[in-house]
C-alpha positions as CSV (number, residue, x, y, z in Angstrom):
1,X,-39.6,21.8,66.8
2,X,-38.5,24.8,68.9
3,X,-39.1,22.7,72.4
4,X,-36.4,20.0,71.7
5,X,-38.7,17.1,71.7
6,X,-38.3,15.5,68.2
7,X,-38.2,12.4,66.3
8,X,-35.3,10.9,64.9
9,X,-33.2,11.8,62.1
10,X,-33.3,7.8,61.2
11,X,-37.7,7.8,61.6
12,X,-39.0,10.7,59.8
13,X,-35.9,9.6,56.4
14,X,-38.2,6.0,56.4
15,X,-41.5,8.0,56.6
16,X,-40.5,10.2,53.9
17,X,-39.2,7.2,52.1
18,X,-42.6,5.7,52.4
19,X,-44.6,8.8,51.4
20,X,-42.2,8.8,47.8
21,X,-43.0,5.2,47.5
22,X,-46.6,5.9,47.9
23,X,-46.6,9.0,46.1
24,X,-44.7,7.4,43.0
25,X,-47.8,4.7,42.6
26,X,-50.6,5.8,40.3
27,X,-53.7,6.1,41.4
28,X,-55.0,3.2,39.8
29,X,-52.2,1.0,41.6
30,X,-52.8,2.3,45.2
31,X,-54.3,0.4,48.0
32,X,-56.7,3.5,48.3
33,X,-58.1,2.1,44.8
34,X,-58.7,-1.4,45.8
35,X,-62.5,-0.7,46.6
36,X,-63.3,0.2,42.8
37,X,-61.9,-3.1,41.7
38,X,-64.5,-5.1,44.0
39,X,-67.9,-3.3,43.1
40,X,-70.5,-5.9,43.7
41,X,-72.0,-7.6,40.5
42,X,-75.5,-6.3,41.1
43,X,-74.2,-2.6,40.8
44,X,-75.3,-1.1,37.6
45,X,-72.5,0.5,35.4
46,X,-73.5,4.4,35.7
47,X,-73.2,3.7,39.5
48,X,-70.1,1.7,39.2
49,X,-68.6,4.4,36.8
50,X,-70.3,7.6,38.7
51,X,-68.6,6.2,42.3
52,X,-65.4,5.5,40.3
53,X,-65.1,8.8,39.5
54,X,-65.8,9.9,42.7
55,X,-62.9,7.8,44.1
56,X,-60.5,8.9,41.7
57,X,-61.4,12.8,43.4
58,X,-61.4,11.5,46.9
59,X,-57.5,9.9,46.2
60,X,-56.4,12.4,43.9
61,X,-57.4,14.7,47.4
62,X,-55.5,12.3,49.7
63,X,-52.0,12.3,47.7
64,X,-51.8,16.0,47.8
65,X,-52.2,16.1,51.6
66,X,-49.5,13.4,51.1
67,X,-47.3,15.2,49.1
68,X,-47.8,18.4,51.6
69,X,-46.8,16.6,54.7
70,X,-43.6,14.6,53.0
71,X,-42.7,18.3,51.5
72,X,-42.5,19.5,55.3
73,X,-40.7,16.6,57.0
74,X,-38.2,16.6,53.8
75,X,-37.7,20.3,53.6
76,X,-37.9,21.5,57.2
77,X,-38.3,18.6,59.9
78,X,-35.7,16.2,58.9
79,X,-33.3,19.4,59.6
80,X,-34.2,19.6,62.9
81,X,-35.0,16.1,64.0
82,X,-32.7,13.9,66.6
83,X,-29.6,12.9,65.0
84,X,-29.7,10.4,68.2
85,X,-32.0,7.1,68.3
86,X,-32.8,6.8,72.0
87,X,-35.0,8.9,74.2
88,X,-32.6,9.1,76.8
89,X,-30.3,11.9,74.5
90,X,-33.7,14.1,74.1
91,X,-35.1,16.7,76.3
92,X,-36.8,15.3,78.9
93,X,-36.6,11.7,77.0
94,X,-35.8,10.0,80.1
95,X,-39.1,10.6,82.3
96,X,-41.3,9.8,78.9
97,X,-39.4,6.5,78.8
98,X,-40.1,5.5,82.2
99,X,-43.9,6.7,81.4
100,X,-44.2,5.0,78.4
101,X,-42.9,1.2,80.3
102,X,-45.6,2.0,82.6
103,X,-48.1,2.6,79.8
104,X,-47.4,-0.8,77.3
105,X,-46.6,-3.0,80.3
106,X,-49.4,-1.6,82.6
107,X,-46.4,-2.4,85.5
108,X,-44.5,0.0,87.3
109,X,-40.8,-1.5,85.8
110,X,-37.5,0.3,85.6
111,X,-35.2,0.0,82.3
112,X,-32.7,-1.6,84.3
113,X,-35.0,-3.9,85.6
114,X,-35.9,-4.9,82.5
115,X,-32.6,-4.6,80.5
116,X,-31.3,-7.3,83.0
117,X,-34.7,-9.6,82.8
118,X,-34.2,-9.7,79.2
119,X,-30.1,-10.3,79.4
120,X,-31.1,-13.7,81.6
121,X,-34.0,-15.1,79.2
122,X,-31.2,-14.4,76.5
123,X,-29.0,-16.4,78.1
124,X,-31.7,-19.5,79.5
125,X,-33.3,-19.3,75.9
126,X,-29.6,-19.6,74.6
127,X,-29.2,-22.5,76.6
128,X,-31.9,-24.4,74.9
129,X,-30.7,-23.9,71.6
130,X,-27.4,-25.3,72.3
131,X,-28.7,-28.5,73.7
132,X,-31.2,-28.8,70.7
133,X,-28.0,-28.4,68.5
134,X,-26.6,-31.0,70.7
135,X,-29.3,-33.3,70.5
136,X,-29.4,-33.3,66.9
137,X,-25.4,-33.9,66.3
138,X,-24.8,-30.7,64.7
139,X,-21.0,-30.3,65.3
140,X,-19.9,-26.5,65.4
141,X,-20.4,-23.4,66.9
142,X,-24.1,-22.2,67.8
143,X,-24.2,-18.9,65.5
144,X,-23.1,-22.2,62.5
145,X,-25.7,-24.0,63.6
146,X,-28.5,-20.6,63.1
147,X,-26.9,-20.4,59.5
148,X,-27.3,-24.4,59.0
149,X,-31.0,-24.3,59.4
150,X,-31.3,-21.5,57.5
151,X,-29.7,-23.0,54.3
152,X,-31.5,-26.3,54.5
153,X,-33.5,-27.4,52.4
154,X,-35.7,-29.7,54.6
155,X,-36.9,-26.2,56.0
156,X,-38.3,-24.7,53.1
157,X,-41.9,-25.0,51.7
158,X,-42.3,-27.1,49.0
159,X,-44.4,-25.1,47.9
160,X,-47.5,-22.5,48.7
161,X,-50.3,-25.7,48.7
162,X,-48.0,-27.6,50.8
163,X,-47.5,-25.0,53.6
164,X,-51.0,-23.8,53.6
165,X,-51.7,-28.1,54.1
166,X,-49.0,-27.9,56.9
167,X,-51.1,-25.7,58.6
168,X,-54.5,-27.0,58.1
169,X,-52.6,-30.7,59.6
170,X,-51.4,-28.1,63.0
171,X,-55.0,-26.3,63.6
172,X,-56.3,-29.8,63.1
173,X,-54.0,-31.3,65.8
174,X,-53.9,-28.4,68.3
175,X,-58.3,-29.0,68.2
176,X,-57.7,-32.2,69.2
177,X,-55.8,-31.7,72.5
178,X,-57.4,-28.1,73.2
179,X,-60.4,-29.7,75.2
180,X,-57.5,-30.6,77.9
181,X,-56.7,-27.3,78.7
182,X,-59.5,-25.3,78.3
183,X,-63.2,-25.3,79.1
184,X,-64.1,-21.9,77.5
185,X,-63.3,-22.0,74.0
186,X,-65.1,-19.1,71.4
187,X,-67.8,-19.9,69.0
188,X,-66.5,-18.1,66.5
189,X,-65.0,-20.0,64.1
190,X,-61.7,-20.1,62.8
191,X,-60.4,-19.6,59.1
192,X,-56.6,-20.6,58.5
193,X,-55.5,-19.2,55.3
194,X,-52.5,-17.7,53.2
195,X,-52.5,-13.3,52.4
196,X,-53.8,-13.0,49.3
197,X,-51.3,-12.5,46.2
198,X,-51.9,-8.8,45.6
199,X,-50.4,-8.1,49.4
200,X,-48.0,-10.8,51.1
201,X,-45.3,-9.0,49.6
202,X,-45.7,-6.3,52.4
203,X,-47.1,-8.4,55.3
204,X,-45.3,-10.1,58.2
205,X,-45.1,-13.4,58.8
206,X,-48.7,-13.9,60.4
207,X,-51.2,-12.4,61.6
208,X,-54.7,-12.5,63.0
209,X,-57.9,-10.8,61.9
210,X,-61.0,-11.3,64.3
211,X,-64.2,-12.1,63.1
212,X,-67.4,-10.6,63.8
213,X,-68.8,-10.2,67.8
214,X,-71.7,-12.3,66.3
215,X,-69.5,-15.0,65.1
216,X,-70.6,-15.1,61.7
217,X,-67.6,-13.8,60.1
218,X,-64.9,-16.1,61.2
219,X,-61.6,-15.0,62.9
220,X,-58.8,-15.6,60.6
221,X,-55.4,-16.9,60.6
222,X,-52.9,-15.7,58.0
223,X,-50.1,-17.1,56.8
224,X,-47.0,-15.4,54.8
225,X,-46.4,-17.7,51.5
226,X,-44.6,-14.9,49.6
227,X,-40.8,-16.0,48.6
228,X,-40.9,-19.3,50.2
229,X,-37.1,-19.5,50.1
230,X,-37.4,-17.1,52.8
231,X,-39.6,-19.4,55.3
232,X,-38.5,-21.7,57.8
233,X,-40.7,-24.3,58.7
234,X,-39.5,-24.7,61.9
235,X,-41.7,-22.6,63.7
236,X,-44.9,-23.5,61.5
237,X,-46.4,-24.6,65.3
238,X,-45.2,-21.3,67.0
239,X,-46.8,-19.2,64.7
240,X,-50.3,-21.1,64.5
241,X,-50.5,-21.3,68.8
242,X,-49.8,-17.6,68.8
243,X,-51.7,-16.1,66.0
244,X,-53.9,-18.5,65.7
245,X,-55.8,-20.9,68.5
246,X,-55.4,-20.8,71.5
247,X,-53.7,-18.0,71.1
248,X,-55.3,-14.2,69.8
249,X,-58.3,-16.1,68.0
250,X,-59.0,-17.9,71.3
251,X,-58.4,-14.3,74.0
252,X,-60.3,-11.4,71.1
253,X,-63.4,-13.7,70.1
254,X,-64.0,-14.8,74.0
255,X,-64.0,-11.0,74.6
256,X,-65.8,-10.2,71.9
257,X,-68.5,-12.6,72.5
258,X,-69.1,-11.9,76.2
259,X,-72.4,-9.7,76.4
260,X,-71.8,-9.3,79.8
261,X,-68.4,-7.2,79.2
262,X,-68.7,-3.2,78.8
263,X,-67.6,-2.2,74.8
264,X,-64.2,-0.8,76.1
265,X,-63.1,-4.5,77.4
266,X,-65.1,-6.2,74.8
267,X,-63.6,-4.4,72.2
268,X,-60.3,-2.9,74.1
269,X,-57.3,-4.0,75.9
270,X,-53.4,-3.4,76.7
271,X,-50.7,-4.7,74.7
272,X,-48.9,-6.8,77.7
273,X,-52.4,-8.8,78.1
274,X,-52.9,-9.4,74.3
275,X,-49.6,-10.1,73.3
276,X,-48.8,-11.8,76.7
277,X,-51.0,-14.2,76.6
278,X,-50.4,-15.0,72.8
279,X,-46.6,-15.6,74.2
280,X,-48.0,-17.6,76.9
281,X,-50.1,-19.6,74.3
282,X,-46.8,-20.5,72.6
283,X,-45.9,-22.1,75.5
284,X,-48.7,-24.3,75.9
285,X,-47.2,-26.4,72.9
286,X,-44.6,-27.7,75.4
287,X,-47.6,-29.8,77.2
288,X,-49.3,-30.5,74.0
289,X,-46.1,-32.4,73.2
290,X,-45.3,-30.7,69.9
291,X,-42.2,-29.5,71.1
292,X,-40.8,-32.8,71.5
293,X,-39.4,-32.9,67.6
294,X,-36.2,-30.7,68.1
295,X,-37.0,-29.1,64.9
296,X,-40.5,-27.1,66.5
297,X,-38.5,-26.6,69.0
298,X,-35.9,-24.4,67.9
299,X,-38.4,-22.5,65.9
300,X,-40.1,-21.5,69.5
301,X,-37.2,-21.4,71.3
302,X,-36.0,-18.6,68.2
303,X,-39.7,-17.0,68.2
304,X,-38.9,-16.5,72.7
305,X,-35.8,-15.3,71.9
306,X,-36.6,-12.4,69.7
307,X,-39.3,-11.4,72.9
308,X,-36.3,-12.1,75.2
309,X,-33.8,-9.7,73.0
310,X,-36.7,-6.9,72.9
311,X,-36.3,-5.9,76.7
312,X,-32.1,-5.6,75.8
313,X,-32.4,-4.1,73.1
314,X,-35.5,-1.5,73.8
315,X,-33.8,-0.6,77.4
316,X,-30.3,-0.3,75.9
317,X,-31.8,2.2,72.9
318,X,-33.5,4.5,75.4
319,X,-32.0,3.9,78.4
320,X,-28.4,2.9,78.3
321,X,-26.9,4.9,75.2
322,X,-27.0,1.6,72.6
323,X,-26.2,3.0,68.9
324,X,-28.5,1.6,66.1
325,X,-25.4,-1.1,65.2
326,X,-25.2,-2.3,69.0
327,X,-28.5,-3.0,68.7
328,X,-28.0,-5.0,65.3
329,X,-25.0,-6.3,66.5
330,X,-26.4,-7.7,70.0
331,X,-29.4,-9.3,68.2
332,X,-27.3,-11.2,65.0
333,X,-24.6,-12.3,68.0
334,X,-28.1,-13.9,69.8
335,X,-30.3,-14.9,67.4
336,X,-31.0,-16.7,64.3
337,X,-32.7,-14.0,62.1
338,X,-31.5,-12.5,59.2
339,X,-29.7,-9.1,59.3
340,X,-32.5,-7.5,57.1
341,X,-35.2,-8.7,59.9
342,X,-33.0,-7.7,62.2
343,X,-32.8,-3.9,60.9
344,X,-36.7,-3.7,60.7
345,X,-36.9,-4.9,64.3
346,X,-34.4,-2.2,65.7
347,X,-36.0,0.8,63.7
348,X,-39.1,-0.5,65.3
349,X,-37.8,0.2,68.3
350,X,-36.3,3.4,67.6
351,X,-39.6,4.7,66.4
352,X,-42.0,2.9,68.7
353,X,-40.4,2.8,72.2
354,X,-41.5,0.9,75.0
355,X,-44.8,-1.2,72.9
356,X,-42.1,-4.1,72.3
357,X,-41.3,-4.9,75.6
358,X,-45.0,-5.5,76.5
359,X,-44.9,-9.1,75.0
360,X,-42.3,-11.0,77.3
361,X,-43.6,-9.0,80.1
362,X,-47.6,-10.1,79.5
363,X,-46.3,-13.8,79.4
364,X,-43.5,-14.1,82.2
365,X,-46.8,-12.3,84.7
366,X,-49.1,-15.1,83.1
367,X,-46.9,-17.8,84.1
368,X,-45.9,-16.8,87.0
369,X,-49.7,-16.0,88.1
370,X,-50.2,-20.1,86.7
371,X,-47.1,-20.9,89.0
372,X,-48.6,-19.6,91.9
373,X,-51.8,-21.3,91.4
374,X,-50.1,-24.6,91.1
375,X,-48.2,-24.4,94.3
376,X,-51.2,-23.4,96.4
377,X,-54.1,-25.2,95.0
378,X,-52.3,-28.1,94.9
379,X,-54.7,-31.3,93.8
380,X,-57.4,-28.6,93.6
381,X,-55.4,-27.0,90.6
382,X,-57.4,-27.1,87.0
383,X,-55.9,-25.7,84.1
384,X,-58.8,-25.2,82.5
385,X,-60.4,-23.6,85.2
386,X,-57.2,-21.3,85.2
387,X,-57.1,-20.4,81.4
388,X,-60.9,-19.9,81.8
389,X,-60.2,-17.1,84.7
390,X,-57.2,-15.4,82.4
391,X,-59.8,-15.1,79.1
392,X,-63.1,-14.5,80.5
393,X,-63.2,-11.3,81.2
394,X,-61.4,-9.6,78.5
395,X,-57.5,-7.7,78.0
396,X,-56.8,-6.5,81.4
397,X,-53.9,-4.7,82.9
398,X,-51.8,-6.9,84.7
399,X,-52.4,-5.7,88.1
400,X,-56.3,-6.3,88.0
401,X,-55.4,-9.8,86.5
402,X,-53.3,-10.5,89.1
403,X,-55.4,-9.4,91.9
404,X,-58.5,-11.4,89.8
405,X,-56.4,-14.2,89.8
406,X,-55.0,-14.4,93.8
407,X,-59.0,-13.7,94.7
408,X,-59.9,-17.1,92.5
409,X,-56.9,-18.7,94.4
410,X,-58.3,-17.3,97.8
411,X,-61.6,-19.3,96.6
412,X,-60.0,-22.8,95.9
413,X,-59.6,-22.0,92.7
414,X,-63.5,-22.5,92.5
């Protein structure tokens, strides 16, 4: 606190926030007291009711170290925190940014570089949406058209068996053309399934959960069917490539199923590989000729565009100045999403700085290291051969994959 180098003001009032939220639950309503409820049948009752006990200690324990550290952050931190958002107003803020690019992206970028990357895929994923809006008729300006699809009904889940079917019919269909563009695919299997009821309310949109290095446990897919309202079905597709297969399921269980690997790459990883190639995987869905309804289309072309908006808006937070409302402002003005998403996504940023531009950096490095293959292996060119060079030897930094890939290049792509 006496060195300069602090949070924010705007951070540490959502963490102490969270702590009173957490803090206000009983015990008996915590996350922390989900293991009780899920004893195995074949305990007997003095064990169930002895370990009980024990966890009600072991919590009771945790909330008071709870309590302790929202007491300090509300009662002396907060005081002293950043009333700024962006590391470039703190003490030495500016040489930690540039550090921390280096670090999520594993690439030696500038801000500015990347503040004007992300203003041009803005503007080319812009570009696509308007044409969609033209190819479907929609008369009006392109913000009217975001709200349109919003509202419409056609867009919304009928209900929590239908979407969970609508995703079962896309895993189904993406198995059927995956054998074209892969010839490494994991044995692990995967699970596609809603959150359970108890948590969805707090969960994003999707998510993956890898199974087992064994592959008995499966990797699983989840799905968000809380407040179905809410969902769009336009990017049903997006979601599935990315979270789903070929996306993380495909790139963690490979890893995680290659003996040959040391635990740390196994097991390990940088963001701009993982997420990267999750992005990239998106993309795939363009070949695989889901993208041809307009409707899947706009849903990827809005899922890119939140990656695009990440380098602006990170960069201009840390970099360039950019209040917390420029940022909102920048990203409603570009985007479909909802003010409320939008907020979450900008305090993100504020708190985490740098991890969210590793995404649209991993892909655009993928794609171009696939554009480079193309144009010198010519005829000799196999995508599968190519995704099995990018996946089979687990999350690298981006400099060793690139220098992995240009040596399979030097070899004919052999």
């Amino acid at each position: 606190m006496n060195t300069g180098v602090l949070e924010t003001k705007l951070t540490i009032g959502n963490v102490i926030s969270q702590l009173d939220t957490q803090l206000d639950m009983d015990i008996e309503e915590s996350p922390f007291w989900m293991p009780v409820t899920n004893f195995p049948d074949d305990f007997k009752a003095a064990d169930k009711a002895r370990l009980t006990e024990e966890y009600r200690v072991a919590i009771a324990d945790i909330y008071a170290v709870h309590a302790r550290m929202r007491d300090f952050l509300r009662d002396e931190y907060y005081a002293a925190a950043r009333d700024s958002v962006g590391l470039g107003q703190m003490k030495g803020g500016s040489m930690l940014y540039r550090q921390l690019i280096e670090s999520t992206t594993t690439l030696p970028l500038t801000a500015d570089y990347l503040h004007n990357l992300g203003l041009g895929e803005v503007t080319r994923i812009k570009e696509g949406m308007e044409q969609i809006k033209a190819e479907v008729g929609f008369e009006g300006t392109l913000n009217e058209f975001f709200d349109h699809v919003r509202a419409d009904p056609q867009f919304k889940p009928e209900s929590r068996e239908a979407l969970t079917q609508a995703y079962y019919d896309i895993g189904e269909e993406v198995d059927a053309k995956i054998g074209e563009y892969f010839s490494l695919v994991p044995e692990t299997p995967l699970l596609i399934k809603p959150y359970e009821e108890y948590r969805e309310k707090f969960e994003a949109g999707g998510s993956y959960q890898s199974g087992s290095p064994d592959g008995e446990r499966p990797g699983t897919f989840y799905f968000n069917a809380y407040d179905l309202p809410s969902r769009l079905t336009t990017g049903n597709v997006t979601l599935y490539l990315h979270e789903g297969a070929p996306g993380h399921h495909f790139q963690i269980s490979l890893a995680q199923e290659n003996e040959d690997l040391p635990s740390f790459m196994r097991f390990g990883g940088k963001t701009a590989y993982i997420e990267g190639w999750a992005l990239y995987a998106e993309t795939l869905g363009y070949e695989m000729g889901f993208f041809e309804d307009p409707w899947n289309r706009y849903g990827t072309l809005q899922d890119e565009q939140l990656r695009a908006m990440r380098l602006v808006v990170d960069t201009g937070l840390h970099s360039k100045g950019w209040t917390r409302q420029q940022a909102i402002d920048f990203m409603l003005e570009n985007s479909g999403m909802t003010e409320t998403e939008v907020v979450a996504e900008v305090e993100r940023y504020i708190a985490i700085p740098s991890q969210a531009l590793a995404y649209k950096v991993g892909a655009l490095k993928i794609q171009e290291l696939r554009q480079r293959a193309e144009e010198r292996l010519g005829d000799n060119f196999d995508i599968r051969e190519f995704h099995a060079q990018v996946l089979n030897t687990g999350a690298l930094p981006l400099p060793v994959l690139e220098a992995k890939i240009d040596n399979w290049i030097a070899s004919g792509g052999s």
